[in-house]
C-alpha positions as CSV (number, residue, x, y, z in Angstrom):
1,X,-28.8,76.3,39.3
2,X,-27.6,75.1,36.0
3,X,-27.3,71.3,35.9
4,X,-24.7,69.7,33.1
5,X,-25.5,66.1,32.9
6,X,-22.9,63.4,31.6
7,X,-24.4,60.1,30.5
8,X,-22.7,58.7,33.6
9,X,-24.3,61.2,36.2
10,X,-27.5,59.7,34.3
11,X,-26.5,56.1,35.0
12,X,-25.1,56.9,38.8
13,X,-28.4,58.9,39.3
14,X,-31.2,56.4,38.1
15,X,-28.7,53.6,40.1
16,X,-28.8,55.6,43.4
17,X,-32.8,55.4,42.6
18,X,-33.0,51.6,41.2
19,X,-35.0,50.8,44.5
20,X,-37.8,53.2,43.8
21,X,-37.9,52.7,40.4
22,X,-38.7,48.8,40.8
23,X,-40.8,49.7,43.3
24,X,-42.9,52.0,41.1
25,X,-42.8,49.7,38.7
26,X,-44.2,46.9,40.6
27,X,-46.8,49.0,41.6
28,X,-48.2,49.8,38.5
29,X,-47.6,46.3,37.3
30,X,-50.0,45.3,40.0
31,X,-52.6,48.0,39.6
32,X,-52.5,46.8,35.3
33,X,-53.2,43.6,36.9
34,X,-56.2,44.5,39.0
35,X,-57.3,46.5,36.6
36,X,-57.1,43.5,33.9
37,X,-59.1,41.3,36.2
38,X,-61.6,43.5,38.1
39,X,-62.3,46.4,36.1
40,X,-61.6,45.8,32.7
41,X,-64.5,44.3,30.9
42,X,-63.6,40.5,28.9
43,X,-64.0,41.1,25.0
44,X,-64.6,38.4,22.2
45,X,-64.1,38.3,18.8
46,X,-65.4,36.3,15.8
47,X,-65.1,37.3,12.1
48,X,-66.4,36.1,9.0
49,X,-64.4,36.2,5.3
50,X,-66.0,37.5,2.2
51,X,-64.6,37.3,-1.8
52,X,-64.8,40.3,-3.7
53,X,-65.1,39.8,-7.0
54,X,-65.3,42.6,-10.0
55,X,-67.5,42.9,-12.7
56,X,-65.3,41.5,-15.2
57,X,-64.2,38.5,-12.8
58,X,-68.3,37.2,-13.2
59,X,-69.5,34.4,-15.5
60,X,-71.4,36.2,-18.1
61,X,-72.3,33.9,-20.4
62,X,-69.3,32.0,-21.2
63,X,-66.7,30.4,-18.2
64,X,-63.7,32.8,-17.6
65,X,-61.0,30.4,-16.7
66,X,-58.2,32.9,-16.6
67,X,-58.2,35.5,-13.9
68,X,-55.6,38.2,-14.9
69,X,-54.3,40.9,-12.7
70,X,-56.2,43.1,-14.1
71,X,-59.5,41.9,-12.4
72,X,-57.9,41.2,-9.0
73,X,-56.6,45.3,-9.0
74,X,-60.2,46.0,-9.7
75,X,-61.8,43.7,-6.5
76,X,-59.2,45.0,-5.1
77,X,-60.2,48.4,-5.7
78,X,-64.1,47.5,-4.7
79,X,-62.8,46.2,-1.3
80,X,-62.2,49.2,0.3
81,X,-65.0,50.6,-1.7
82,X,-67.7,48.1,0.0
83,X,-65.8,49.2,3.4
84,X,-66.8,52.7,3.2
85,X,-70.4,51.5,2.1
86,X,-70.5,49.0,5.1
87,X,-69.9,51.3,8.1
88,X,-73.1,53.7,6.6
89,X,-76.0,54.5,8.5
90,X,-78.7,52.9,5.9
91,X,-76.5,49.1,6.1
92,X,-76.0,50.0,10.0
93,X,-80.1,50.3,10.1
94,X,-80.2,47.2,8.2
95,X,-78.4,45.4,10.8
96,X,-80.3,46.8,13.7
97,X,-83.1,45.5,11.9
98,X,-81.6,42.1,11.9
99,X,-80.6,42.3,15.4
100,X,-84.0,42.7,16.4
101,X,-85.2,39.9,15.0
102,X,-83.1,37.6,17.3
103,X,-82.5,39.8,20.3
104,X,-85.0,41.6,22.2
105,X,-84.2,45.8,23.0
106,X,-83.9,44.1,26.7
107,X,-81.0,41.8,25.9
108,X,-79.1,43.8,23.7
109,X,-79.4,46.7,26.3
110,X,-76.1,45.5,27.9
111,X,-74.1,46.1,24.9
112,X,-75.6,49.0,22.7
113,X,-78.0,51.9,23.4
114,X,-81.4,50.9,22.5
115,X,-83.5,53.9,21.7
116,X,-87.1,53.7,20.2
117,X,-86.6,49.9,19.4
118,X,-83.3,50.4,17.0
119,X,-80.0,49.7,18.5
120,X,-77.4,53.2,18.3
121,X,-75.7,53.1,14.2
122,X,-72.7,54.4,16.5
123,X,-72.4,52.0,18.9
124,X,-72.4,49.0,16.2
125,X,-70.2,51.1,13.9
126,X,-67.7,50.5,16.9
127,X,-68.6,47.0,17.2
128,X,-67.0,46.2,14.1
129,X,-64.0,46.5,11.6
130,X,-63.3,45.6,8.4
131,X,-60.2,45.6,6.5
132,X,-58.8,43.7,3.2
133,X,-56.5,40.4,3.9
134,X,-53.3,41.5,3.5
135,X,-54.0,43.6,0.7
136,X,-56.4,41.2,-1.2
137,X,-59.7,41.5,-2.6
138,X,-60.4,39.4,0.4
139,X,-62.9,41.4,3.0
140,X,-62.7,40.5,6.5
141,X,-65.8,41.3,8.5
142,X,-64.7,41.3,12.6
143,X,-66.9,41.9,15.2
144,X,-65.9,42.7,18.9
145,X,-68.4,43.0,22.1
146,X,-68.5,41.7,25.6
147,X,-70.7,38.7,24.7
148,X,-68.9,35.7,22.2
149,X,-72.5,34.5,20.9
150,X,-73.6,38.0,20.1
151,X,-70.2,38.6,18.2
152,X,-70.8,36.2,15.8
153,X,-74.0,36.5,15.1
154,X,-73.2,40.4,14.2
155,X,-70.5,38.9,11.9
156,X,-73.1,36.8,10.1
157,X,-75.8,39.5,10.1
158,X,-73.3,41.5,8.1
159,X,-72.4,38.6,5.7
160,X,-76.0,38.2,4.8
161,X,-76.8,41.9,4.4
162,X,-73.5,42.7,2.4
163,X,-74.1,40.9,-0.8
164,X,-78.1,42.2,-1.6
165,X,-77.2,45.8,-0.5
166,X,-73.5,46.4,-2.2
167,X,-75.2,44.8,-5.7
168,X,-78.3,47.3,-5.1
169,X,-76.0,50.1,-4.5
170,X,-72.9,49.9,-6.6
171,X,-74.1,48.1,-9.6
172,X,-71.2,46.5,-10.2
173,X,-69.2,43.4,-9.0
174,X,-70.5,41.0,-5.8
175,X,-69.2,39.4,-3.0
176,X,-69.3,35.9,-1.7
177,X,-69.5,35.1,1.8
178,X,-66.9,32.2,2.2
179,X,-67.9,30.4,5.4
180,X,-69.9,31.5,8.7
181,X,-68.6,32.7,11.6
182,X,-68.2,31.0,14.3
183,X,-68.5,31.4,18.6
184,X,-65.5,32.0,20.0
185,X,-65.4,31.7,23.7
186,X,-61.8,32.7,24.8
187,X,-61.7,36.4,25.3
188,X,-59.2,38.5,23.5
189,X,-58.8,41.4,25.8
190,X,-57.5,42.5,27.9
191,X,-54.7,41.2,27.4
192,X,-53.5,40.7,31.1
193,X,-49.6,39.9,30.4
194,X,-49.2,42.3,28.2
195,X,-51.4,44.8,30.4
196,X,-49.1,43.9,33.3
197,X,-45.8,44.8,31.3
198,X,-46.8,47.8,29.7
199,X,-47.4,49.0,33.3
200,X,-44.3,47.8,34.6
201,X,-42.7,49.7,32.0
202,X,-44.6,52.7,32.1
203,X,-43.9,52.7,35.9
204,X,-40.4,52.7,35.0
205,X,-40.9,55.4,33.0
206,X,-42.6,57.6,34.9
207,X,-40.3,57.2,37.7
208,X,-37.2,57.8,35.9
209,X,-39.4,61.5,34.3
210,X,-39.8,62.2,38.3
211,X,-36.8,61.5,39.7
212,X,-34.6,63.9,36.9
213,X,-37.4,66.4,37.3
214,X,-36.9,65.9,40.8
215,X,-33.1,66.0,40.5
216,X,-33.2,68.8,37.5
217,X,-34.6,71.4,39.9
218,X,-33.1,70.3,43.2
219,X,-31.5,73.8,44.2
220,X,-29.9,72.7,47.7
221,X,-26.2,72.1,47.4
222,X,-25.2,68.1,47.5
223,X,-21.4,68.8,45.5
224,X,-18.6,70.0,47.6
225,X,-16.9,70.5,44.4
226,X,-19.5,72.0,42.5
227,X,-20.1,74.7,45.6
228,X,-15.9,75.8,45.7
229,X,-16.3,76.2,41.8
230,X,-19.0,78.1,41.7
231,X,-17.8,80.6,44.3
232,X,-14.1,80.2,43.9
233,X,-13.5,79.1,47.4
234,X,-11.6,76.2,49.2
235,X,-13.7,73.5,50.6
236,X,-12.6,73.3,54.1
237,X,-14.7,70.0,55.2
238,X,-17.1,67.8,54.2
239,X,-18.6,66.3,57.2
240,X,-20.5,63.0,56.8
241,X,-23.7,62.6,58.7
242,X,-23.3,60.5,61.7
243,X,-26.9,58.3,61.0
244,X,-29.7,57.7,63.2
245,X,-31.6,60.9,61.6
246,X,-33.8,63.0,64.0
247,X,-37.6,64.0,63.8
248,X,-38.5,66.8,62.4
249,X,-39.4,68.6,66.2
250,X,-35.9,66.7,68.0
251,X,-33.8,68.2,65.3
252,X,-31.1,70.5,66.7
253,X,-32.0,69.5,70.4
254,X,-29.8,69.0,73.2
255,X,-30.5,65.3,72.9
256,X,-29.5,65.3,69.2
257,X,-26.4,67.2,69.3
258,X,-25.3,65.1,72.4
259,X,-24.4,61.9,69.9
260,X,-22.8,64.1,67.2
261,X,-20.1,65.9,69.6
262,X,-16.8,64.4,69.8
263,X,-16.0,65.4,73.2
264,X,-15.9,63.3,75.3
265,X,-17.8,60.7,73.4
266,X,-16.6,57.4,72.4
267,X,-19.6,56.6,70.0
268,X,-18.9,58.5,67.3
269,X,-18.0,56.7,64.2
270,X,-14.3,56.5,63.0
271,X,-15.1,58.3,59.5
272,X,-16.4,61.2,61.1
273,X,-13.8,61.4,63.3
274,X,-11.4,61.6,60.2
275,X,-13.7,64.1,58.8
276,X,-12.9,66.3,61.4
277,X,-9.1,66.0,61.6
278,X,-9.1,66.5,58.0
279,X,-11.3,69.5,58.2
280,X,-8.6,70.8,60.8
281,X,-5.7,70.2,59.0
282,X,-7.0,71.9,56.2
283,X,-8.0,75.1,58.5
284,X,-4.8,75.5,59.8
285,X,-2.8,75.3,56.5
286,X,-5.6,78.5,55.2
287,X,-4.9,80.2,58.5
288,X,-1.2,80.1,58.1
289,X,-1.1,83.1,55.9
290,X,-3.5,85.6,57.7
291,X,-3.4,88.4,59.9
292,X,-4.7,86.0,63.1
293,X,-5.5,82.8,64.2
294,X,-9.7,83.9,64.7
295,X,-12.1,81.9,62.8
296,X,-15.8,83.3,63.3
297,X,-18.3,79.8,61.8
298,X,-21.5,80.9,60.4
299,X,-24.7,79.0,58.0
300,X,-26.8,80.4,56.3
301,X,-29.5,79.9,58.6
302,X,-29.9,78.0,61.8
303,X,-30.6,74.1,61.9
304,X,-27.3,73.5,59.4
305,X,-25.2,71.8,62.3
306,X,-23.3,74.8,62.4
307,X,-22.8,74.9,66.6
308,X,-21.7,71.0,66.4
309,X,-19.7,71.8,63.4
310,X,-17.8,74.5,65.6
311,X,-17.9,72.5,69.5
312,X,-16.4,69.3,67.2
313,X,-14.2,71.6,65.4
314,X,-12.4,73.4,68.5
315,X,-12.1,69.8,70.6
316,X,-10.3,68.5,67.1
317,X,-8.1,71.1,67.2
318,X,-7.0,70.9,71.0
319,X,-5.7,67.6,70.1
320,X,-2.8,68.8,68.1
321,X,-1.4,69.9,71.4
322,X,-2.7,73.8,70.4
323,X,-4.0,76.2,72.9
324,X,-8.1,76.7,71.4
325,X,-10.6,78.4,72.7
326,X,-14.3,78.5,71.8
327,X,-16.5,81.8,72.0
328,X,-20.1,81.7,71.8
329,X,-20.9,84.5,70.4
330,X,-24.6,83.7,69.7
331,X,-26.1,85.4,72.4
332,X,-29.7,85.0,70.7
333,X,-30.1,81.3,71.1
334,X,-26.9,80.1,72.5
335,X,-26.1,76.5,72.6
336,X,-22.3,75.7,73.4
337,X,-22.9,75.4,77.4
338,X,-25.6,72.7,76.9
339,X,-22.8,71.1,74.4
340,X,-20.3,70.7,76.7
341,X,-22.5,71.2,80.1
342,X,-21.3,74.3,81.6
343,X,-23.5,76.8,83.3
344,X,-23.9,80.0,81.1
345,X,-25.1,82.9,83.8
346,X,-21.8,84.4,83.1
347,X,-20.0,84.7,79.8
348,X,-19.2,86.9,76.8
349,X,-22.4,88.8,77.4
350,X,-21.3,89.8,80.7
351,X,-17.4,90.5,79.8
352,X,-18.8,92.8,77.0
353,X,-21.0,95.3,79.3
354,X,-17.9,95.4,82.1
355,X,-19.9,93.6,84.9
356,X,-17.0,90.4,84.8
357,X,-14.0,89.8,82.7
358,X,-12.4,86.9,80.9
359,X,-10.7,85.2,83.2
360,X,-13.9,84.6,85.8
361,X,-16.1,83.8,83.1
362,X,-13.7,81.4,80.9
363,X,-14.5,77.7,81.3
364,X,-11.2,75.9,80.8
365,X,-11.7,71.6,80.3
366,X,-10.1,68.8,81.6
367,X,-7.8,69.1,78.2
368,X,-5.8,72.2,79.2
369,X,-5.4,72.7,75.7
370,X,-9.3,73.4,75.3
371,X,-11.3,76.5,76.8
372,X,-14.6,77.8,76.4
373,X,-16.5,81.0,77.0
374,X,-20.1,80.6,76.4
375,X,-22.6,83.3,75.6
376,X,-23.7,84.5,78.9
377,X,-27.0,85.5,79.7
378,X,-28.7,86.9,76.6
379,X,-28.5,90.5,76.1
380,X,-31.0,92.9,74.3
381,X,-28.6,94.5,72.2
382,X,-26.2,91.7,70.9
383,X,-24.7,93.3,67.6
384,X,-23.9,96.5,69.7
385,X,-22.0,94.7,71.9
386,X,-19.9,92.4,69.4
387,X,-19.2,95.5,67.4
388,X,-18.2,97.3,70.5
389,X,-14.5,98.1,71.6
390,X,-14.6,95.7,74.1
391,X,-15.0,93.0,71.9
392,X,-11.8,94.1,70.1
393,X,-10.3,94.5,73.0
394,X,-11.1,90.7,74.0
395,X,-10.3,89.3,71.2
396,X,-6.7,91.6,71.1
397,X,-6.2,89.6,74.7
398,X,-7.3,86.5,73.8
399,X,-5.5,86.1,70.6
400,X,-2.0,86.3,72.6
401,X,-3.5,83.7,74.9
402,X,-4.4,81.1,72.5
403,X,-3.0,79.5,69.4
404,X,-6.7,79.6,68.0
405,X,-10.0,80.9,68.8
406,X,-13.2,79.5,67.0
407,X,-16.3,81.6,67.7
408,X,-19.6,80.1,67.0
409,X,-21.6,82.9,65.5
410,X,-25.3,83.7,64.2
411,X,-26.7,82.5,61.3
412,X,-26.2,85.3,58.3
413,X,-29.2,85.3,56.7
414,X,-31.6,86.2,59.9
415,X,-29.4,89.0,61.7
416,X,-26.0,90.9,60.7
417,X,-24.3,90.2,64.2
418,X,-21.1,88.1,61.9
419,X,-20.4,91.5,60.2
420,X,-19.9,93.1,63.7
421,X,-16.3,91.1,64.0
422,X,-15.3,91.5,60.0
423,X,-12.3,93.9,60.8
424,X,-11.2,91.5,64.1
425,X,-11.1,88.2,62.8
426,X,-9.0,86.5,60.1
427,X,-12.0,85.3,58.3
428,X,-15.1,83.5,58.4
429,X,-16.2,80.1,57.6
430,X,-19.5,79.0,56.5
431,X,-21.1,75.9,56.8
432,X,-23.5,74.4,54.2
433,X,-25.7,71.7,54.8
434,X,-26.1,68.7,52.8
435,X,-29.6,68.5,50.6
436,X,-30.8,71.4,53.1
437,X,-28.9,74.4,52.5
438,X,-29.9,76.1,48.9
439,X,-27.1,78.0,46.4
440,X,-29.4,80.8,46.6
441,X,-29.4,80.5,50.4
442,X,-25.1,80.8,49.8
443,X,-25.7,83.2,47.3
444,X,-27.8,86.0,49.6
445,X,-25.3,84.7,52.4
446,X,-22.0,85.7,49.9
447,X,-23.6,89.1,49.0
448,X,-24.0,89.9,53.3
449,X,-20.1,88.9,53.5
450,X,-18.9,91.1,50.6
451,X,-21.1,94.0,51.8
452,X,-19.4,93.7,55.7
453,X,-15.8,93.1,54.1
454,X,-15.7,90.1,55.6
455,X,-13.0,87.5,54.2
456,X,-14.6,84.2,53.8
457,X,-12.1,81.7,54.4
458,X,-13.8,78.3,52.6
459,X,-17.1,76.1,52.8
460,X,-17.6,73.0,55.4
461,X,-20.5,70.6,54.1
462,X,-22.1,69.2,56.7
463,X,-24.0,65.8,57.0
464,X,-23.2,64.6,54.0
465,X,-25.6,61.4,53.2
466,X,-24.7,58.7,51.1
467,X,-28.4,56.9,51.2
468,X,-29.3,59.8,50.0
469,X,-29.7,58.2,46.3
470,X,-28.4,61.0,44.3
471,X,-25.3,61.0,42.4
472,X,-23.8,63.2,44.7
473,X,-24.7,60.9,47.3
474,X,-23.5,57.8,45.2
475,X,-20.1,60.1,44.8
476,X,-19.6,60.5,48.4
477,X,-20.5,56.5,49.1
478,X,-17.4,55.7,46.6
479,X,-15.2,58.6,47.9
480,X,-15.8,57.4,51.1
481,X,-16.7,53.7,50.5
482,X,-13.2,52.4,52.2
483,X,-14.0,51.7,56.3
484,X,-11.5,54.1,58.0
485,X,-10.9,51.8,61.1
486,X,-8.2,49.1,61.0
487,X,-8.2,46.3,63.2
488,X,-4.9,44.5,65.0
489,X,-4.3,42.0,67.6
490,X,-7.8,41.1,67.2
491,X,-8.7,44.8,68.6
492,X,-10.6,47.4,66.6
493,X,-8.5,50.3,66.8
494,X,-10.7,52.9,65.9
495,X,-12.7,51.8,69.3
496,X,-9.7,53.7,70.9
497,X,-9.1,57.0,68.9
């Protein structure tokens, strides 16, 4: 799915996740930390200054008093010269020579590989740097190990070897050591602070990469109005979930559709109840240009909320004083009796093969308004028997009968039974779950419709989450961000709708 981003989806996005972003943050904060104080080693530094001066710069003979810029270009010149010749291997043997002298191969050990009595060139090459002061024909010898004492006396080994060895080699010019170097016993790395920033704000960084990688390749659909766009259709719904999520193995039980049904339940939460008035009203106004009042609901595939979607549906409707009935026409894993607690050994199933008809099998609620015919007991041949001429027969009767019949059908992407009632009903609706449902889950499940003729009549998305840190979620948290319930007399009167 193609993803335009506006610099304000960035900010809504990253804002939705501001709590994982600090949190990633602080947790690599505190592993810089740890790893400043318990893993990283303590270094120390001392250095030593040396003057550079050119051949022409020397006393030869008679005092030069003037030093013209012509001499300082040339120590200039030798400074990086004597930095080249400084890092070699013959001045590096030198030193190890040195080293020796004051260290035993046992003390150095530690700090530099000791092989055959001469410390590693490499590992004291490391050790130090040199560089000019700020451009100068000043030479400043550094030295960095794990020990301060041992740091400057590397600097000082190299301030005594420099002069006799640069004069042997080059022939030319000299340099003056200016002062000795001296033990410094506060460590300059690491540098916990700024350690402990740099991982707070490479934290940040890396979780902002995740979560627009994340985000960037997200496929399920989490835009109502991104989904009718796409496929040209109204959106009939948007459904927004109730809370209180299920486990993994509870979801779609009896037990967790119990507190999302709206008959006969008192707990669910004004906004949703809204939801489904809304989604009603805007069902009725599609209906009111087709052929017939039949609505077959359908998902993708099962575990969308597509049965509560259709039991809240049907009891929303019956409100507004319309005959509805409910079919179950799922007659492979039924649910609708457990829904509204009805026994299900006669039904649909048996209306269909002649052994009972509609009237005996029909359960009709305390609401007179509201009936329901369940699935009956399960058949082996359930897309025979909706595409069968009883079914259009049933549905001729029951169409008469009621202002509206909802029937809760299969899943489309696991069986064809939906295309069985393509040329009976006025269209079908198909539900979409929030984060769950995939466009290329709609996509297969558009191509099915089109090849069965059937009509689809608009999108419902269902458990919409606004925690859910996206955008879209942050979208759905403003659009729906105003409390539905209103309160008078002291009363809460959503307590009562």
């Amino acid at each position: 799915m193609k993803k335009n981003y506006t610099i304000k989806d960035l900010l809504v996005l990253l804002l939705g996740k501001v709590w994982y972003i600090v949190a990633a943050s602080i947790v690599c904060a505190i592993l810089a930390l740890f790893v400043s104080k318990f893993v990283m080693s303590e270094q120390y530094q001392s250095h030593v200054s040396m003057y550079v001066k050119s051949a022409d710069n020397q006393s030869t003979g008679q005092d030069k008093t003037n030093v013209d810029l012509q001499d300082i270009n040339a120590s200039k010149s030798l400074v990086q010269t004597y930095i080249v010749i400084l890092t070699d291997d013959p001045v590096m043997n030198e030193v190890s020579d040195k080293l020796l002298e004051m260290y035993t191969p046992e003390q150095l050990a530690p700090y530099f590989t000791v092989t055959s009595g001469r410390v590693s060139n490499d590992g004291l090459r490391n050790a130090y740097s040199m560089t000019a002061v700020n451009q100068t024909e000043v030479l400043q010898i550094t030295a960095t190990t794990t020990n301060a004492k041992l740091s400057s006396d590397l600097c000082n080994i190299m301030a005594d070897v420099a002069p006799s060895f640069l004069i042997r080699v080059i022939g030319a010019g000299s340099v003056e050591k200016i002062g000795d170097a001296e033990v410094y016993n506060t460590p300059v790395s690491p540098n916990t602070t700024k350690n402990v920033a740099l991982g707070f704000v490479g934290g940040m960084m890396v979780a902002v990469l995740v979560i627009l990688v994340i985000d960037f390749f997200d496929n399920t659909v989490k835009d109502s109005d991104e989904l009718g766009d796409i496929y040209q259709k109204p959106i009939v719904g948007e459904i927004m979930s109730i809370g209180g999520k299920a486990s993994k193995k509870d979801e779609g039980s009896s037990a967790d559709r119990k507190k999302q049904l709206l008959f006969n339940n008192k707990d669910i939460p004004f906004n949703i109840v809204e939801n489904y008035k809304t989604m009603r009203t805007n069902l009725m106004f599609t209906l009111s240009t087709t052929r017939n009042k039949i609505v077959v609901v359908s998902s993708p595939n099962p575990s969308e909320g597509k049965s509560v979607t259709v039991a809240n549906l049907a009891a929303s409707m019956a409100e507004t004083e319309n005959k509805v009935l409910l079919i179950d026409a799922d007659m492979r894993k039924p649910v609708q009796h457990r829904n509204f607690k009805l026994k299900n050994n006669v039904g649909l199933s048996t209306i269909l093969s002649g052994e009972s008809t509609f009237d005996k099998c029909v359960h009709e609620t305390k609401n007179g308004n509201f009936a329901v015919l369940t699935s009956g007991v399960l058949p082996p041949n359930p897309s025979e028997l909706l595409a069968s001429e009883k079914m259009r027969e049933l549905l001729e009767y029951v169409q008469h009968k009621y202002d509206y019949v909802i029937i809760d059908g299969t899943p489309l992407l696991p069986v064809t039974d939906v295309m069985s009632l393509a040329d009976e009903v006025a269209g079908v609706l198909l539900i979409a779950r929030y984060g769950r449902t995939t466009y290329q889950e709609i996509e297969e499940s558009m191509k099915k419709l089109e090849i069965g003729d059937c009509n689809l009549l608009g999108f419902v998305l269902n458990d919409i989450s606004t925690k859910n840190g996206s955008h879209y979620g942050y979208k759905y948290s403003y659009k729906y961000k105003y409390d539905y319930s209103y309160k008078y007399g002291g009363k809460d009167a959503s307590a009562e709708s």
